[in-house]
Each structure stands twice: as C-alpha cells, then as structure tokens.
VEXMIBA-606310 format. One record per residue (C-alpha): x, y, z; residue number from 1; residue in three letters. Coordinates in Angstrom, 3 decimals. Example, Ala and Ser with C-alpha at 12.3 -4.5 7.8 and 13.67 -1.06 7.14 Angstrom:
VEXMIBA-606310
<rec><xx>12.300</xx><yy>-4.500</yy><zz>7.800</zz><pos>1</pos><code>ALA</code></rec>
<rec><xx>13.670</xx><yy>-1.060</yy><zz>7.140</zz><pos>2</pos><code>SER</code></rec>
end
This chain:
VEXMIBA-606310
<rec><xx>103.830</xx><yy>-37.426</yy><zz>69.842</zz><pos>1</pos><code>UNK</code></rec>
<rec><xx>106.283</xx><yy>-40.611</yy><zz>71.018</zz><pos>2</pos><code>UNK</code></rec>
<rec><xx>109.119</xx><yy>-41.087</yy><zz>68.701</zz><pos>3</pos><code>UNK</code></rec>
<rec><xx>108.817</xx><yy>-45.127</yy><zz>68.534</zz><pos>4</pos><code>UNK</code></rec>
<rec><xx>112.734</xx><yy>-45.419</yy><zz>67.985</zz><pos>5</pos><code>UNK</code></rec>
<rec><xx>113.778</xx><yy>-43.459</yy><zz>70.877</zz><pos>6</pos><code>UNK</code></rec>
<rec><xx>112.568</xx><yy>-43.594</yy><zz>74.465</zz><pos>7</pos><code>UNK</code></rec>
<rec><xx>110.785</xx><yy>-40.546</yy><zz>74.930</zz><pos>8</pos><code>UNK</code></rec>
<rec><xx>112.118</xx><yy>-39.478</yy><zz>78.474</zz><pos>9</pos><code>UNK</code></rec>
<rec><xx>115.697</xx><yy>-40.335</yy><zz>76.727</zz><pos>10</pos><code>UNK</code></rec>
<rec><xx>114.619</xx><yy>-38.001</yy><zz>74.069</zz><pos>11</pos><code>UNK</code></rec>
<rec><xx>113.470</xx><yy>-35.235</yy><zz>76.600</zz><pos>12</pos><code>UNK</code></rec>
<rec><xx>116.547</xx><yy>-35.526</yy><zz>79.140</zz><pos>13</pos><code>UNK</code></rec>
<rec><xx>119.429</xx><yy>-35.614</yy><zz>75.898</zz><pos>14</pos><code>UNK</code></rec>
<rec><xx>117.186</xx><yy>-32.309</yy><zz>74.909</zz><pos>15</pos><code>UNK</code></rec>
<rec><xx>117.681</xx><yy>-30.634</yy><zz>78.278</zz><pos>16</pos><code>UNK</code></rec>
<rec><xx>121.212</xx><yy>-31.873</yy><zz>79.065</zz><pos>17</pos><code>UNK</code></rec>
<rec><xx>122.304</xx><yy>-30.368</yy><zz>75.217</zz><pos>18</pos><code>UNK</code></rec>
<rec><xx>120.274</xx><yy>-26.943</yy><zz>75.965</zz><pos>19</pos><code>UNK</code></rec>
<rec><xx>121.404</xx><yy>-26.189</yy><zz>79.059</zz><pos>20</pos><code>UNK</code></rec>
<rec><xx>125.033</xx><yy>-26.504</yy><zz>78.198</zz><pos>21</pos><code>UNK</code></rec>
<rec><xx>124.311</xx><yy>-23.377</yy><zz>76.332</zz><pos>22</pos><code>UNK</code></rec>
<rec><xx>121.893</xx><yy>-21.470</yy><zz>77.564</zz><pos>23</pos><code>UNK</code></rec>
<rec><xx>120.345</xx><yy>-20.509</yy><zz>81.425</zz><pos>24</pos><code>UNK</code></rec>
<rec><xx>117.099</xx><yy>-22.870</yy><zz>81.344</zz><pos>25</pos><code>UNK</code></rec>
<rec><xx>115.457</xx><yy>-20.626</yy><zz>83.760</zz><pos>26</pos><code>UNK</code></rec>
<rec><xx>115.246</xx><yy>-17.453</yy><zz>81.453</zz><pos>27</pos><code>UNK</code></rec>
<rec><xx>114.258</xx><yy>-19.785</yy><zz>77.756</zz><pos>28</pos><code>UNK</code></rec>
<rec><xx>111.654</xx><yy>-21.863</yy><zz>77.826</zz><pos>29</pos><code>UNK</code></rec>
<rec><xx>112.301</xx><yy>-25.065</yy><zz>75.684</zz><pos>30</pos><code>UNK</code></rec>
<rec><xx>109.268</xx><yy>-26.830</yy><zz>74.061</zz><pos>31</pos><code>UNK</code></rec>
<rec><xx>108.427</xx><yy>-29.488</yy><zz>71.018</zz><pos>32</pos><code>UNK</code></rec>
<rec><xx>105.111</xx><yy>-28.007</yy><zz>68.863</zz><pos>33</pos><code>UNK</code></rec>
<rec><xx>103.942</xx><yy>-28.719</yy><zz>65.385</zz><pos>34</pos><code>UNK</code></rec>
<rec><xx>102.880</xx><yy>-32.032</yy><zz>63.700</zz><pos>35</pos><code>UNK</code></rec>
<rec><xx>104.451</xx><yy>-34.301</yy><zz>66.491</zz><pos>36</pos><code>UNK</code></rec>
<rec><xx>102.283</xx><yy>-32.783</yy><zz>69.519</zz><pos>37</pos><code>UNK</code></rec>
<rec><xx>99.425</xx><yy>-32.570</yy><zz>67.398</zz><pos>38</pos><code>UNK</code></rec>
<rec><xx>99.721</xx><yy>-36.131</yy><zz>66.388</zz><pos>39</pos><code>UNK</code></rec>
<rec><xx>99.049</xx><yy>-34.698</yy><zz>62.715</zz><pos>40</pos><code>UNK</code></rec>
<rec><xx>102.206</xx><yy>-36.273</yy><zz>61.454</zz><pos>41</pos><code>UNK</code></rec>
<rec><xx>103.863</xx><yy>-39.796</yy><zz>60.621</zz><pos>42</pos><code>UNK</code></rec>
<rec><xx>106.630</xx><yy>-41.959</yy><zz>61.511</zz><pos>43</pos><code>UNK</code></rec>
<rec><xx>108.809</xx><yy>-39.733</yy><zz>59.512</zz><pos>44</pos><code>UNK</code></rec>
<rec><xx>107.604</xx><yy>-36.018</yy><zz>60.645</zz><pos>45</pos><code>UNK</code></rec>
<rec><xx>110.476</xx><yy>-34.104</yy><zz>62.033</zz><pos>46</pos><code>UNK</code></rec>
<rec><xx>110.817</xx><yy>-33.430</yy><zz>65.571</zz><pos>47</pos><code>UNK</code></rec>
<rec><xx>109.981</xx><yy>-29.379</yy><zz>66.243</zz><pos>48</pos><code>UNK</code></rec>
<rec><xx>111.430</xx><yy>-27.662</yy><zz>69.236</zz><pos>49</pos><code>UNK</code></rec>
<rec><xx>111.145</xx><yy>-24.179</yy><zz>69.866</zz><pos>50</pos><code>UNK</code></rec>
<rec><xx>112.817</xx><yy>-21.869</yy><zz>72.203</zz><pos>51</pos><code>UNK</code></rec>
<rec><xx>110.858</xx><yy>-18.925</yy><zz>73.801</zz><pos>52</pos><code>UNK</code></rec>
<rec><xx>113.259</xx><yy>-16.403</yy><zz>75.912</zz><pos>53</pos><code>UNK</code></rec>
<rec><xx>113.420</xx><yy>-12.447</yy><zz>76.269</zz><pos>54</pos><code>UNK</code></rec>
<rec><xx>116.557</xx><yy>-12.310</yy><zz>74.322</zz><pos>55</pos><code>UNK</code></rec>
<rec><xx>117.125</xx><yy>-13.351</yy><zz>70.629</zz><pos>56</pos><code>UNK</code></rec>
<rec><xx>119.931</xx><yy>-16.586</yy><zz>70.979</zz><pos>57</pos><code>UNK</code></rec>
<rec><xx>123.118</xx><yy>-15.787</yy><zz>68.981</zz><pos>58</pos><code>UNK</code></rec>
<rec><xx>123.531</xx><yy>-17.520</yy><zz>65.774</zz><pos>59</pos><code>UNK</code></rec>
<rec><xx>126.240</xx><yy>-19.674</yy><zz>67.335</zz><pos>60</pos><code>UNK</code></rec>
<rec><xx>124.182</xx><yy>-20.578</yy><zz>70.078</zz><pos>61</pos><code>UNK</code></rec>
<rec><xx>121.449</xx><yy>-22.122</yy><zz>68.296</zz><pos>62</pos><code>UNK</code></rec>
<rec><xx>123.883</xx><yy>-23.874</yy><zz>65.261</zz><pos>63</pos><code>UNK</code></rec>
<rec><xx>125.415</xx><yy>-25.399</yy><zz>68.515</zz><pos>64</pos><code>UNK</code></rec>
<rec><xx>122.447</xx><yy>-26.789</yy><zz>70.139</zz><pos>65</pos><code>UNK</code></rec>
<rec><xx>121.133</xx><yy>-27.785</yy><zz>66.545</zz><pos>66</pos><code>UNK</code></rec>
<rec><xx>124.369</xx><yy>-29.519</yy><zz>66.133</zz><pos>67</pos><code>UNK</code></rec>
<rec><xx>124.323</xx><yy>-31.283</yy><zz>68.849</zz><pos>68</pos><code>UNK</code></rec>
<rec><xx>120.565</xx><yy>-32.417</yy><zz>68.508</zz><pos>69</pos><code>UNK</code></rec>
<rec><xx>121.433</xx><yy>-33.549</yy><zz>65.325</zz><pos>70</pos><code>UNK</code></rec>
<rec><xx>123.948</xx><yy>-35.602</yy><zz>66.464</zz><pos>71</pos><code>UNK</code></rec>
<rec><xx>121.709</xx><yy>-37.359</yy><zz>68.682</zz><pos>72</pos><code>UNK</code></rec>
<rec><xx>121.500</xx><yy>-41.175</yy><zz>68.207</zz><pos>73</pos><code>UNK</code></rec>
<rec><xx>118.164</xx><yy>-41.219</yy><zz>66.352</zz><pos>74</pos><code>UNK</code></rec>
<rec><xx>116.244</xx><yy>-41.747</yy><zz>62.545</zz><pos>75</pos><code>UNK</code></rec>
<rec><xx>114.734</xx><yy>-38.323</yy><zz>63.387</zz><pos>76</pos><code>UNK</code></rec>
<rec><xx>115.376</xx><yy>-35.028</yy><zz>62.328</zz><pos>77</pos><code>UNK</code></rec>
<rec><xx>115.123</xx><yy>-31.747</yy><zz>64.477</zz><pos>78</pos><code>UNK</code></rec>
<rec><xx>113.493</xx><yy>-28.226</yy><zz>63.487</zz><pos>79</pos><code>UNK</code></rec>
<rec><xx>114.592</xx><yy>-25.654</yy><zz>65.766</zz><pos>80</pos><code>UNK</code></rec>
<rec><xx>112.950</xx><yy>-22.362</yy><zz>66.160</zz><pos>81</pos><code>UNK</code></rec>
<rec><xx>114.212</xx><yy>-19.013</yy><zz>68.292</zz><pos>82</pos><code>UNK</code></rec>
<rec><xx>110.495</xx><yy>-17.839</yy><zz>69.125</zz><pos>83</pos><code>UNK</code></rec>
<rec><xx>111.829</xx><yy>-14.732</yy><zz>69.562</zz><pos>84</pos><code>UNK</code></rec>
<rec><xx>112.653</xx><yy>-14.425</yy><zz>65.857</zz><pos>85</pos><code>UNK</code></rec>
<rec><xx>109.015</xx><yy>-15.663</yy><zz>64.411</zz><pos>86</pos><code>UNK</code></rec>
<rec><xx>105.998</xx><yy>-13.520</yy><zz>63.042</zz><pos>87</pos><code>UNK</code></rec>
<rec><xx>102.687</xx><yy>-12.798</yy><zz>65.814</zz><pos>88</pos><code>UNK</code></rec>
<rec><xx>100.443</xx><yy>-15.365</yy><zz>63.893</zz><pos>89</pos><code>UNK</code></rec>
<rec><xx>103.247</xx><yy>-17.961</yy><zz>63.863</zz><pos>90</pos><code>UNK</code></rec>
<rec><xx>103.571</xx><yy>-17.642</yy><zz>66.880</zz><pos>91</pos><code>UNK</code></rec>
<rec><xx>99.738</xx><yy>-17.841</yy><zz>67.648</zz><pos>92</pos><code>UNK</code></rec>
<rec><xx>99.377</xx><yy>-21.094</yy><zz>65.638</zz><pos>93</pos><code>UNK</code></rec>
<rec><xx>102.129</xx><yy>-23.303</yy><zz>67.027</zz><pos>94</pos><code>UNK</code></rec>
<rec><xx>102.012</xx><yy>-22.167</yy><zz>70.679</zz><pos>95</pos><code>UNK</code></rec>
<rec><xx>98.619</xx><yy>-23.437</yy><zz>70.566</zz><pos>96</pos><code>UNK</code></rec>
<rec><xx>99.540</xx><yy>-27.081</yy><zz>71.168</zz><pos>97</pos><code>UNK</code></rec>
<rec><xx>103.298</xx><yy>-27.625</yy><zz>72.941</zz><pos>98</pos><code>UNK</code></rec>
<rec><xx>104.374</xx><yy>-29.766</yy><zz>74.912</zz><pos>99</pos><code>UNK</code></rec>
<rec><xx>106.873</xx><yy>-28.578</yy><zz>77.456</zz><pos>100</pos><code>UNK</code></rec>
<rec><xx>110.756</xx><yy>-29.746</yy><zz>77.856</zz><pos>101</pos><code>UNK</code></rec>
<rec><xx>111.207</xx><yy>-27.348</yy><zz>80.674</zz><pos>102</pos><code>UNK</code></rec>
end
C-alpha cells in the first residue's frame, strides 16, 4: 500500500489539506481502495481514492481536487472516484478493502 517515493503520512496529509479546501470533511468520507490497499498492484499501480458523501460533488469540485492531486510532487498517478456516482456491485467490491484518509 506505501508509495516508496513519497512518505506516506506526506501523501495522506497533502490528500486531506487539498480535499478539505473544497469540500466539508465531516459530511464526505475520503478513502484510497483498489490495487494499492490490496497490495495486488506494482510500483507503477495508480493511486485510487474515493469519495463517499450524501451528495453527488459538482463536476468542478472533483476536476479541482483531481487537479490539484495531480499536481502533487510525485511519479504516481491518482484515480478519483465520487462513490456516490458508482454502480451497487462496484461499490460492494472496492469498499471491501479501504483504507481511510479521514
């Protein structure tokens, strides 16, 4: 799960700090699932962090966080994924294994 060219509790804190310029942090949850919790993946897997909240974030919302992720200084890239936008048995599968920014 530990990016090895990025402190991980860097990694976590930039997360939060970009998030919660744009959104309340107590009514979306912010997590990383997929490959990189699951230690399925490599040194190259993408870094996948999902948002879980009662609302649906505005388009401009999330290409501003994603923006800002992506502008972190890192080799890795970022999935990001508005839970509130994803099928049942998506959801199902990857909420099986998270690991929790928030």
């Amino acid at each position: 799960m530990y990016p090895k060219h990025y402190p991980f509790t860097k990694l976590k804190s930039d997360l939060l700090k970009i998030t919660a310029k744009h959104v309340n942090l107590n009514k979306y949850k912010f997590f990383i699932f997929g490959s990189r919790v699951t230690e399925t993946g490599d040194d190259r897997s993408d870094i996948d962090i999902g948002i879980l909240g009662k609302k649906q974030l505005s388009s401009s919302i999330l290409y501003s966080i994603k923006e800002e992720i992506d502008n972190l200084p890192t080799l890795y890239s970022f999935d990001l994924v508005d839970f509130s936008t994803v099928s049942d048995s998506f959801r199902q599968v990857a909420t099986k294994n998270v690991y929790n920014l928030n």
